[in-house]
C-alpha positions in Angstrom: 0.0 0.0 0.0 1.2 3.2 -0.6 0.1 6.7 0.3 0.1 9.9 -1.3 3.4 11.2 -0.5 4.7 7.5 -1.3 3.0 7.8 -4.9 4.7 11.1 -5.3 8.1 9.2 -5.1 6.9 7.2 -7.9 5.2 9.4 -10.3 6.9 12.5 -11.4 3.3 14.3 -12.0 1.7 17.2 -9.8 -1.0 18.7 -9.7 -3.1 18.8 -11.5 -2.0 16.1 -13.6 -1.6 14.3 -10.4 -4.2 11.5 -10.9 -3.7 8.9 -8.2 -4.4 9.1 -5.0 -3.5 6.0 -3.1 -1.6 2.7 -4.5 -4.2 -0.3 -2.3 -1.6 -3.1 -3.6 0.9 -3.7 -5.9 2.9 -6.9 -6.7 6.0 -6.2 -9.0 5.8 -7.9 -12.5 2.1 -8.4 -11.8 -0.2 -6.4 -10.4 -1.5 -2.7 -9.1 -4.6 -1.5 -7.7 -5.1 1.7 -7.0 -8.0 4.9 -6.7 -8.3 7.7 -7.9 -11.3 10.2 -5.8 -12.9 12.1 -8.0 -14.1 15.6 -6.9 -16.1 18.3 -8.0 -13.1 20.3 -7.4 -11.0 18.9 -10.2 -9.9 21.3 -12.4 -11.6 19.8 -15.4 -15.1 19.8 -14.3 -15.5 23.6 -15.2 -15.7 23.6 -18.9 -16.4 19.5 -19.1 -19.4 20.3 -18.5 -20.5 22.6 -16.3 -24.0 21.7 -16.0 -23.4 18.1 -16.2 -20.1 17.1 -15.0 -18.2 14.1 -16.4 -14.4 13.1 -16.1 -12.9 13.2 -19.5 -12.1 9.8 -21.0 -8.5 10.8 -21.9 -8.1 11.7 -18.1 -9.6 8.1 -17.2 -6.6 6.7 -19.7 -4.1 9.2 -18.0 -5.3 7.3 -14.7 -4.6 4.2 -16.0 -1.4 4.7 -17.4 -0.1 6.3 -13.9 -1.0 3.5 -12.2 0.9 1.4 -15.4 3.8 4.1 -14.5 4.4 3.2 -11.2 3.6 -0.7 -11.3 6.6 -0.2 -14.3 9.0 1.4 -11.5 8.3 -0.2 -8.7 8.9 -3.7 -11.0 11.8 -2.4 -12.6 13.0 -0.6 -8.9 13.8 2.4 -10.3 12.0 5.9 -9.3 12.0 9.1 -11.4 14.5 10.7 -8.7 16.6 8.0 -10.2 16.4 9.6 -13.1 13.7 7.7 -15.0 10.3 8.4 -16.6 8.0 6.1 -18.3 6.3 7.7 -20.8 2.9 6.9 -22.7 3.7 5.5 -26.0 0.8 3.3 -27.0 -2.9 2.5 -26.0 -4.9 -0.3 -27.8 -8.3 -1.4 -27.7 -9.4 1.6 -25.5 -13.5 1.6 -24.5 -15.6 3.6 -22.5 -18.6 2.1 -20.6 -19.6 4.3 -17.9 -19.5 7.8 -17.1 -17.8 8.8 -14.0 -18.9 11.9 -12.0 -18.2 13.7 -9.1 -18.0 11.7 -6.0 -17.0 8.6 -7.7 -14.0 6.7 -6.2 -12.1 5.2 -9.5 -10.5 2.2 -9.0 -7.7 1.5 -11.6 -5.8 -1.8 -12.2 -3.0 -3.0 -14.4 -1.8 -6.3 -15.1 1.6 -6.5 -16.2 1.4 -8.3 -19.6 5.4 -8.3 -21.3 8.7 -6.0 -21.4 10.6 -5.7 -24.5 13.6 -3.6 -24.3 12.7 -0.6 -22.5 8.6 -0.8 -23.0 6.0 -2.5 -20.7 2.7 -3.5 -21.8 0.3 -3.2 -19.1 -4.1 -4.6 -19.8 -5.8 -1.7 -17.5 -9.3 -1.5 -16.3 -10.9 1.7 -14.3 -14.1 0.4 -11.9 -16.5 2.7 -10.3 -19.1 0.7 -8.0 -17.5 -2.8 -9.6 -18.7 -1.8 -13.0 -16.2 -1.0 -15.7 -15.8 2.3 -16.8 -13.3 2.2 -19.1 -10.3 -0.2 -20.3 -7.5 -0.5 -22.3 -4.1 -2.0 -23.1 -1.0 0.5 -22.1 2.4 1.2 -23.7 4.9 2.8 -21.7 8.6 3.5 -22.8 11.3 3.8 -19.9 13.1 7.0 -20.2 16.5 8.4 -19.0 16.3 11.9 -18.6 
């Protein structure tokens, strides 16, 4: 498990790009599960929409892929202090089921599927309620900077 300050040793983003909250378990070369608590408060919400707010689907995949990020560090036991980033290279067979709205808790997981070279490929799901709200399979390319 891993807090927020322990998921800002992992992830190089801030806010408000910042877009998980709390790692619930993670098993390197596996595994991650983690949420993401979605406010009324977020940024976004002003102009999508403002009469009927609903978390942008590119923002659900940027969820994803965070949680991707840091299931790619922490199997790889590297951190971006080290000077590392994974970047976002690749999504495939990306859907969108549900909407997801203020006061939802987003529950994002990534299976670890193979690592060629210097990218992961990660299969990612993001629940609300148990119900899937969105999926896809992740590329991410390890990066010295």
């Amino acid at each position: 498990m891993m807090d927020i300050q322990a998921v800002r040793e992992y992830l190089p983003h801030r806010y408000p790009f910042l877009l998980i909250d709390r790692v619930l378990d993670v098993e390197p070369g596996k595994r991650i599960e983690a949420i993401k608590n979605v406010s009324i408060n977020e940024p976004f919400f002003n102009g999508h929409f403002p009469h009927e707010p609903i978390m942008p689907g590119v923002l659900i995949i940027e969820a994803m892929a965070q949680a991707a990020g840091i299931l790619g560090f922490v199997t790889e036991n590297k951190k971006p202090g080290d000077g590392f980033i994974y970047l976002l290279v690749g999504t495939d067979r990306a859907r969108f089921k549900r909407r997801v709205v203020p006061g939802d808790t987003l529950h994002l997981s990534a299976e670890f599927i193979m690592a060629k070279r210097n990218i992961l490929k990660f299969a990612c799901e993001a629940k609300v309620d148990g119900k899937i709200v969105a999926s896809a399979e992740m590329l991410v390319a390890e990066q010295k900077v």
